[in-house]
FISE-988197 format. One record per atom (N, C-alpha, C, CB): residue in three letters; x, y, z; atom name; residue number from 1. Coordinates in nm, 4 decimals. Each point is the difference from the previous one (the first is absolute). Glycine has a CB too. Layout:
% residues N
(Ala,(X,Y,Z),CA,NUM) ...
***
This chain:
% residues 71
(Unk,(-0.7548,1.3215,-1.5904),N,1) (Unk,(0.0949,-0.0080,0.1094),CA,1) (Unk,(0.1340,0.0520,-0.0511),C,1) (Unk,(-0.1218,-0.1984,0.1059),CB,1) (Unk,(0.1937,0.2737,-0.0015),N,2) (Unk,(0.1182,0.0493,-0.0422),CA,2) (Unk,(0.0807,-0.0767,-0.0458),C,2) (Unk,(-0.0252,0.1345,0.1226),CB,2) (Unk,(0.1279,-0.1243,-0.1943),N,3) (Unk,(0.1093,-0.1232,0.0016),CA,3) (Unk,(0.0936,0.0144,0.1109),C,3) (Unk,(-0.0023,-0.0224,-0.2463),CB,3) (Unk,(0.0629,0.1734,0.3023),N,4) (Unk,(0.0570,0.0058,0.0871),CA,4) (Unk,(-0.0795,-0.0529,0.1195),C,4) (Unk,(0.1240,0.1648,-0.1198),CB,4) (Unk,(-0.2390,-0.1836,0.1642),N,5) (Unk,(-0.0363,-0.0951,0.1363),CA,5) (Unk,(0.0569,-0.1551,-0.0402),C,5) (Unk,(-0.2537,0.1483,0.0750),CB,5) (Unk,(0.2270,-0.2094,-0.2144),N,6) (Unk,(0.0174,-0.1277,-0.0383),CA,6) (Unk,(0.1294,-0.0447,0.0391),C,6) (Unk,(-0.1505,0.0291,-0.1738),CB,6) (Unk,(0.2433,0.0966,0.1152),N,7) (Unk,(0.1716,-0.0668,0.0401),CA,7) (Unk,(0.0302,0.0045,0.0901),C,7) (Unk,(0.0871,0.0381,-0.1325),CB,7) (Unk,(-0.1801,0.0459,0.2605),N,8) (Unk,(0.0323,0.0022,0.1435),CA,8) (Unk,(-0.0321,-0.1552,0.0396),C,8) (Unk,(-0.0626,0.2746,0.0494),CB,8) (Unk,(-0.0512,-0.3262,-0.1058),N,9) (Unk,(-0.0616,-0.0763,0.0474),CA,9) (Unk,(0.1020,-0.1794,-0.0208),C,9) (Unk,(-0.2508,0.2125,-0.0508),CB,9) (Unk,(0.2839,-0.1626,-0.0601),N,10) (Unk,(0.1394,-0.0963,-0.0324),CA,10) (Unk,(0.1155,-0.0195,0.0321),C,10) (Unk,(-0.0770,0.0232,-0.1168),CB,10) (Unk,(0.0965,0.1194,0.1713),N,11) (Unk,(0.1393,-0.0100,0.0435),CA,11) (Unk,(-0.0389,-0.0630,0.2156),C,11) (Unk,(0.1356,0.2762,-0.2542),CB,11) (Unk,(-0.2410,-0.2292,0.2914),N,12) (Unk,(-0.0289,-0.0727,0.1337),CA,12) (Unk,(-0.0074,-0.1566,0.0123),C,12) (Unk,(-0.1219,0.2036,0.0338),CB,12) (Unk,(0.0753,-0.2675,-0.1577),N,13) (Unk,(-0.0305,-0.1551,-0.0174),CA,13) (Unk,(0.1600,-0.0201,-0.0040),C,13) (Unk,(-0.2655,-0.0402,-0.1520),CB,13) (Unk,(0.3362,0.0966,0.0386),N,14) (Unk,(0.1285,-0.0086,-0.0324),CA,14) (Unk,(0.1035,-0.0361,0.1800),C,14) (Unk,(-0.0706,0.2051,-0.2738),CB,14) (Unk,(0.0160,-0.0940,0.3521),N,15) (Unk,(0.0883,-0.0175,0.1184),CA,15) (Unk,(-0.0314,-0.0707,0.0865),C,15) (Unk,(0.0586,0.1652,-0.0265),CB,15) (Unk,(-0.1987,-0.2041,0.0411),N,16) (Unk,(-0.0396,-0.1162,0.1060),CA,16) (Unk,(0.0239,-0.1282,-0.0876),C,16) (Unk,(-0.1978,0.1370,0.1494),CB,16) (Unk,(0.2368,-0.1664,-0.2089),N,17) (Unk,(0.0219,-0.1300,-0.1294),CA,17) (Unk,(0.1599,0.0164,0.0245),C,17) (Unk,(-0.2278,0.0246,-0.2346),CB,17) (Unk,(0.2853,0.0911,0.2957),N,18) (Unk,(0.1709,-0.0724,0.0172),CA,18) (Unk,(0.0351,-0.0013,0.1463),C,18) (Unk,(0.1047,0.1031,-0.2292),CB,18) (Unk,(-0.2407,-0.0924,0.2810),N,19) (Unk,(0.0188,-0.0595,0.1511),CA,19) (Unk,(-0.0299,-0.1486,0.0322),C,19) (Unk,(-0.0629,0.2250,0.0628),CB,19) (Unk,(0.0029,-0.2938,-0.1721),N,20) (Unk,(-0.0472,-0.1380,-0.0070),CA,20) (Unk,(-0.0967,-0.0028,0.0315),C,20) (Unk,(0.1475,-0.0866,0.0245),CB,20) (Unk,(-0.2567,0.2002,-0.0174),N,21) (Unk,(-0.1597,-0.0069,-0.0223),CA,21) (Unk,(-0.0394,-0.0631,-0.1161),C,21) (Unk,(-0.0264,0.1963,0.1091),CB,21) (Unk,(-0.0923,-0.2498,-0.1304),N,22) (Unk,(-0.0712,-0.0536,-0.0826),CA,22) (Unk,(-0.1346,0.0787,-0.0256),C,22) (Unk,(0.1211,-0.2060,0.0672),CB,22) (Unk,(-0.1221,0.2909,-0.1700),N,23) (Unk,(-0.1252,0.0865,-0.0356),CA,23) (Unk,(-0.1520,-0.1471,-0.0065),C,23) (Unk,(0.1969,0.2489,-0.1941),CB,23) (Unk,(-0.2802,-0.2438,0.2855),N,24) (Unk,(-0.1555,-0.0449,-0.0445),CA,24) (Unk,(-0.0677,0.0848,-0.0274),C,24) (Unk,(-0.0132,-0.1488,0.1115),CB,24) (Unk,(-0.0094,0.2667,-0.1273),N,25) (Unk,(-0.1072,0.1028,-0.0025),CA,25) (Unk,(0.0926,0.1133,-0.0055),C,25) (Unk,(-0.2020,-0.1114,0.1334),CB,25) (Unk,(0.1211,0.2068,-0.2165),N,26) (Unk,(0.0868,0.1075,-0.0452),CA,26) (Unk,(-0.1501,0.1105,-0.0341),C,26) (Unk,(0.2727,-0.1659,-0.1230),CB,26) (Unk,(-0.2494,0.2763,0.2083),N,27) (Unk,(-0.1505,0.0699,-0.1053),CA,27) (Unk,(0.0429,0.1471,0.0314),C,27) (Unk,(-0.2547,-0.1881,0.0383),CB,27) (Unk,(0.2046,0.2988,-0.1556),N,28) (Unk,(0.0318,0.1085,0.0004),CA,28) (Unk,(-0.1108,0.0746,-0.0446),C,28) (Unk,(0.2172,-0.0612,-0.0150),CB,28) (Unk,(-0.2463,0.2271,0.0976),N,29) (Unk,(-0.1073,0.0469,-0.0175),CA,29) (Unk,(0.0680,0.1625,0.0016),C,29) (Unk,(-0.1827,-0.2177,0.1077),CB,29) (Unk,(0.1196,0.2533,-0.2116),N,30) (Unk,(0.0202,0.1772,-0.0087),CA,30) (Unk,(-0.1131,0.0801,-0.0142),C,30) (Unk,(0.1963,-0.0301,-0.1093),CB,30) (Unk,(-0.1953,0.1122,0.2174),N,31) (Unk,(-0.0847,0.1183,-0.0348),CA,31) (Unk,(0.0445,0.1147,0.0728),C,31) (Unk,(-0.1902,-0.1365,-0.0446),CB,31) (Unk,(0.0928,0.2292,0.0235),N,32) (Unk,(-0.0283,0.1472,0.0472),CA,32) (Unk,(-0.0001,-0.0196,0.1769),C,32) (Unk,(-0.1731,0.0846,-0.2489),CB,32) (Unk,(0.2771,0.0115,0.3246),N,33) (Unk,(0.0552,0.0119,0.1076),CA,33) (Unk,(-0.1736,0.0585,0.0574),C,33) (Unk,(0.3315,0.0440,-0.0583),CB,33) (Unk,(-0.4266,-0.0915,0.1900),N,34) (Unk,(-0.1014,0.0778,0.0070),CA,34) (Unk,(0.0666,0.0837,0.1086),C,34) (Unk,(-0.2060,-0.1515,-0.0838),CB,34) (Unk,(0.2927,0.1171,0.1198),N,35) (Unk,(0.1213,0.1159,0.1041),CA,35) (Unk,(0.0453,0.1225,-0.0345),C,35) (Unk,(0.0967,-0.1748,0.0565),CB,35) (Unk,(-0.0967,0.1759,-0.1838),N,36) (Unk,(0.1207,0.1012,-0.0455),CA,36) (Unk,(-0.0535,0.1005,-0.1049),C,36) (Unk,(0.1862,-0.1853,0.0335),CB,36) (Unk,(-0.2057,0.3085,-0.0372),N,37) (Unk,(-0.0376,0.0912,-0.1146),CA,37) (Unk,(0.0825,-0.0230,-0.1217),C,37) (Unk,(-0.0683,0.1690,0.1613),CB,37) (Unk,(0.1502,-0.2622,-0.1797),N,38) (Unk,(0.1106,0.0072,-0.1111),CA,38) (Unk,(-0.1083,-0.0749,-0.1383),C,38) (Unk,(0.2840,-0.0397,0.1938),CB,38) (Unk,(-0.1728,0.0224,-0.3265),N,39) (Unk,(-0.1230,-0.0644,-0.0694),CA,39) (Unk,(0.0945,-0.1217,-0.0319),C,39) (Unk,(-0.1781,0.2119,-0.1129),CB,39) (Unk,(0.3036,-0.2893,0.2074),N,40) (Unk,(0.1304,-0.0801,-0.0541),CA,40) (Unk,(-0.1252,-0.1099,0.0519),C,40) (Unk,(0.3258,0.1238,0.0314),CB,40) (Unk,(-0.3029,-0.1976,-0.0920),N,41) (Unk,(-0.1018,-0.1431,0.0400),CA,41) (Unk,(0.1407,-0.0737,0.1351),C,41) (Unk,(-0.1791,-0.0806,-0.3465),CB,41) (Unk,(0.0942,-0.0084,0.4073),N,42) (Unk,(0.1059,-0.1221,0.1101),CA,42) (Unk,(-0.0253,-0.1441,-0.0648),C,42) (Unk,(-0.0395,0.1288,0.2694),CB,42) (Unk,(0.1315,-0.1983,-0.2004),N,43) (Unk,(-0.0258,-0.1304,-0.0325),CA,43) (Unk,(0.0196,-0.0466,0.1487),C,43) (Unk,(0.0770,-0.0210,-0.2695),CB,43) (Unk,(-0.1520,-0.1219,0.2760),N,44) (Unk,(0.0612,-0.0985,0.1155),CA,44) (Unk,(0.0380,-0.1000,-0.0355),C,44) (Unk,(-0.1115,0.0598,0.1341),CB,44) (Unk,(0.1707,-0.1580,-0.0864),N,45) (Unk,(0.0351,-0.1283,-0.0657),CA,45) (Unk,(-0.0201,-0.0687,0.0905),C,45) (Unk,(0.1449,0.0438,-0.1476),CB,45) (Unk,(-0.2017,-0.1723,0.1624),N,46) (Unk,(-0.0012,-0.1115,0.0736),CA,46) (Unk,(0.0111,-0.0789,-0.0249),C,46) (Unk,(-0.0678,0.0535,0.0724),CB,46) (Unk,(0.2335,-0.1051,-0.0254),N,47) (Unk,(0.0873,-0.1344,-0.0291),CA,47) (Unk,(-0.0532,-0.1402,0.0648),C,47) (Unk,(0.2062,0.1636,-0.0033),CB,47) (Unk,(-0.1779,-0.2550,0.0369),N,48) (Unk,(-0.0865,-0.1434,0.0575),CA,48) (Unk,(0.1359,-0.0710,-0.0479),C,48) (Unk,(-0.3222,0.0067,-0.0429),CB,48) (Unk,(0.4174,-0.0439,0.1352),N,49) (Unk,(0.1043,-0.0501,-0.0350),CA,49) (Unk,(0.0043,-0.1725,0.1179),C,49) (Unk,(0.1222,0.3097,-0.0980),CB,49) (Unk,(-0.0660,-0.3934,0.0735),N,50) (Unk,(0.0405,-0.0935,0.0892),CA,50) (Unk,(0.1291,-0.0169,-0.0234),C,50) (Unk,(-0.1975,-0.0997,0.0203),CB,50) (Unk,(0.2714,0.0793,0.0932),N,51) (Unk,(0.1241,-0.0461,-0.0007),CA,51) (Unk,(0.0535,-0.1752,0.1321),C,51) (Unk,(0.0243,0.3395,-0.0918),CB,51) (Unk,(-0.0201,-0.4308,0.0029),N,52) (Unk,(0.0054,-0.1474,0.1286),CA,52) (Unk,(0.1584,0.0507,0.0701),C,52) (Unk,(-0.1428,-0.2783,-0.1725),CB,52) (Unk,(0.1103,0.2309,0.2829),N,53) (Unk,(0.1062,-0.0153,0.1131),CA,53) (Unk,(0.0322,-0.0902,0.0743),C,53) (Unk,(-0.0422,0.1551,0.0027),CB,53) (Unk,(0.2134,-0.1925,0.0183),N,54) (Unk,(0.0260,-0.1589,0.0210),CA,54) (Unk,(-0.0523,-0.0209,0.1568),C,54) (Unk,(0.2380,-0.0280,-0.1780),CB,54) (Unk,(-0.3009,-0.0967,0.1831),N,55) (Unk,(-0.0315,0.0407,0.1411),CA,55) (Unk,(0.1220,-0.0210,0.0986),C,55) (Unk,(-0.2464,-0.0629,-0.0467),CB,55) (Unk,(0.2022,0.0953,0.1612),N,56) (Unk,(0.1369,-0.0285,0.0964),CA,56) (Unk,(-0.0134,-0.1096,0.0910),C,56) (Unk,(0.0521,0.2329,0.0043),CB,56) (Unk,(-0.1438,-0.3672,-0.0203),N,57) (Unk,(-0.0239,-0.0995,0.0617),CA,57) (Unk,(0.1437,-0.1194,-0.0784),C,57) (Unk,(-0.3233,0.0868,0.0560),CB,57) (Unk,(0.3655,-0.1289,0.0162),N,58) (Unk,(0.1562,-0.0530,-0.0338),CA,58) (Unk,(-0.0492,-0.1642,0.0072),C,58) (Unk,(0.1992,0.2197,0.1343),CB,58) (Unk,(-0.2795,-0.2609,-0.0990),N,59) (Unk,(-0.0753,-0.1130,-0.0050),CA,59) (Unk,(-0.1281,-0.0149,-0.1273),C,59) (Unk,(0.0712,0.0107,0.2710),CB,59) (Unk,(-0.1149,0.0588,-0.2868),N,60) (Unk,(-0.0966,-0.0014,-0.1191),CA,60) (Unk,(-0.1303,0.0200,0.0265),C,60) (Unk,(0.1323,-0.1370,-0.0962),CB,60) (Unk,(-0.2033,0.1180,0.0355),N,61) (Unk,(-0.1858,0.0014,0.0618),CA,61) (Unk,(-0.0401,-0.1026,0.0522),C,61) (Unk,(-0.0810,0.1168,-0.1567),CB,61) (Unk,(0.1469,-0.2428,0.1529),N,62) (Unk,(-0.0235,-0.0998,0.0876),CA,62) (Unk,(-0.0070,0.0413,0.1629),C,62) (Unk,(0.1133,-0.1392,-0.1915),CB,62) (Unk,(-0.0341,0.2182,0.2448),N,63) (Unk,(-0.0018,0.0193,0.1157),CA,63) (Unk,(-0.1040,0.1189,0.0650),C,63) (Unk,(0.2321,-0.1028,-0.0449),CB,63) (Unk,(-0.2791,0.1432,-0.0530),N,64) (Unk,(-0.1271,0.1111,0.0367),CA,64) (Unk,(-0.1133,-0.0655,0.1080),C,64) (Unk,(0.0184,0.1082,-0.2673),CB,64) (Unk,(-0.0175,-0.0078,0.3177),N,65) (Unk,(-0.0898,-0.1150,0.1160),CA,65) (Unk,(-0.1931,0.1291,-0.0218),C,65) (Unk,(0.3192,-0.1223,0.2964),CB,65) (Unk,(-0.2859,0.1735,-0.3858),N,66) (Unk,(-0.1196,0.0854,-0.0305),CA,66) (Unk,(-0.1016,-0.0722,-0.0581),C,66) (Unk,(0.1304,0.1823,-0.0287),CB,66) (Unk,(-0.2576,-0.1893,0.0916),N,67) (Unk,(-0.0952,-0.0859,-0.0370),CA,67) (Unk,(-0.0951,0.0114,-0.1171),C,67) (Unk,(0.0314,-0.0220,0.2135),CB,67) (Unk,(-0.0087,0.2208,-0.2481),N,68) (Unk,(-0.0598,0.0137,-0.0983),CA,68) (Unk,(0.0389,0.0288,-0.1709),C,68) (Unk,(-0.0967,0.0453,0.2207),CB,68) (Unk,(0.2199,-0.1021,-0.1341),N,69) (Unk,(0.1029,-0.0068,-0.1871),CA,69) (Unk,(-0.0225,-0.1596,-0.0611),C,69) (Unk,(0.2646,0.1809,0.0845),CB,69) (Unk,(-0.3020,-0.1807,-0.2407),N,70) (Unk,(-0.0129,-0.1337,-0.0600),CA,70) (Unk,(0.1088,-0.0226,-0.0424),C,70) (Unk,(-0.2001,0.0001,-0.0552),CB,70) (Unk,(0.1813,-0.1437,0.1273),N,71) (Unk,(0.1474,-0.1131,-0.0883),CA,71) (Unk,(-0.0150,-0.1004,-0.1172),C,71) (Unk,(0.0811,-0.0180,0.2264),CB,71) 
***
């Protein structure tokens, strides 16, 4: 694997990590373009990030009246 795909691949974790993502899964794959007559290999990357969000219930989960959320 190239190293230049690797530092791409670091510097993308790098920028979703200063948005307050949380990397769970991270995977990277290189090969031969079957698109393209060239001989430069591609990469893809597929990030799997979570980020929690405050909720906007001003009362709490006590007041959820959703039957299929556990308390």
């Amino acid at each position: 694997m190239d190293e230049d795909m690797l530092d791409d691949q670091r510097r993308l974790v790098e920028l979703i990590e200063e948005e307050g993502w949380d990397i769970t899964d991270l995977e990277i794959s290189a090969y031969d373009s079957p698109w393209s007559d060239e001989d430069d290999p591609e990469a893809t990357v597929t990030i799997t990030a979570r980020k929690p969000y405050e909720s906007e219930d001003e009362e709490g989960d006590e007041s959820d009246d959703n039957p299929y959320r556990l308390k």
